[in-house]
N, C-alpha and C positions, 0 to 999 in steps of 0.2 A: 504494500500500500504506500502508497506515494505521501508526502507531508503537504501539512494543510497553509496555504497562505491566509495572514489576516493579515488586512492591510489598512489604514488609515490613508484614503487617496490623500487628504490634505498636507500628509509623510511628503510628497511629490508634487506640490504646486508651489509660485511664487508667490508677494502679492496679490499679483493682477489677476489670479487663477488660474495659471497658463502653467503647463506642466516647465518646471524649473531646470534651469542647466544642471545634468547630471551624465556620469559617464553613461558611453552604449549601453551595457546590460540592464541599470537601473534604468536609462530611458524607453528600451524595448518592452521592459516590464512596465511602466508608465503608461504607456501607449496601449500595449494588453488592455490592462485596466479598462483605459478609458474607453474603448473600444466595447469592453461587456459593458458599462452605466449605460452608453446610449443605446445600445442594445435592449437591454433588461427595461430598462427605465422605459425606453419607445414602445415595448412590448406589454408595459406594464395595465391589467392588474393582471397578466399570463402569469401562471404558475408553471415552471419546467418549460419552458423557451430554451428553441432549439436556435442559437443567437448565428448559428453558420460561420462563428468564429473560428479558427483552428485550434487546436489545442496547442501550447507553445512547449510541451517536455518533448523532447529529442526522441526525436522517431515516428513520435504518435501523428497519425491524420486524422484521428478524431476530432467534432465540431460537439464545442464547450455549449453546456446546455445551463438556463440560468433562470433564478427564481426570484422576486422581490414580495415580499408578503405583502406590505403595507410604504408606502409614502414613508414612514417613520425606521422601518427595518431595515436589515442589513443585507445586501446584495447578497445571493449562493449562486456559486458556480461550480461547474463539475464535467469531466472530461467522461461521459459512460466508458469509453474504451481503455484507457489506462488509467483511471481514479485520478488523475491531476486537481485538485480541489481547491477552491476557498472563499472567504468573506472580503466583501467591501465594505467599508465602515465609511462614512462622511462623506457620502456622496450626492447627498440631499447640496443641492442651490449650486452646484457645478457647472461647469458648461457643456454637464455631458448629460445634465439631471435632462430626461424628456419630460419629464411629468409636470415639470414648471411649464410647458409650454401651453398655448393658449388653446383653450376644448377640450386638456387631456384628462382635467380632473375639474372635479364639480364646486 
């Protein structure tokens, strides 16, 4: 079983919200991330969204599947093919959040 990521996106933003200078590996992970919020979050209130992201662990072609409960919760994500897994935290008012946009939520 593969280790679980928990992430605080705001770990990887500047001020202005914009994902911050950081070397490649952390900025490819960066990008991940933001890549499942507008996913999940567009997708939102879909429970197990199949987001057609790739899975990023070495080898896997698997497409990461993702869940948001609530506006208020924590992003899950999960690779079915090789367990690749984990949590978004603080992803609410981002520039990735969809649910802020206008007719998504009531």
């Amino acid at each position: 079983m593969s280790n679980t990521y928990v992430t605080d996106i705001t770990h990887y933003l500047d001020a202005t919200g914009e994902l911050a200078e950081m070397p490649g590996e952390a900025r490819q992970l960066a990008s991940f991330l933001a890549l499942l919020i507008d996913a999940a979050t567009q997708a939102f209130p879909a429970r197990d969204y199949n987001t057609r992201i790739r899975c990023r662990a070495a080898a896997c072609t698997g497409s990461i599947r993702a869940s948001v409960a609530s506006e208020d919760s924590e992003i899950l994500w999960e690779c079915p093919r090789c367990g690749h897994h984990g949590i978004i935290r603080k992803w609410q008012g981002t520039k990735w959040d969809q649910t802020r946009q206008e007719g998504l939520v009531g």
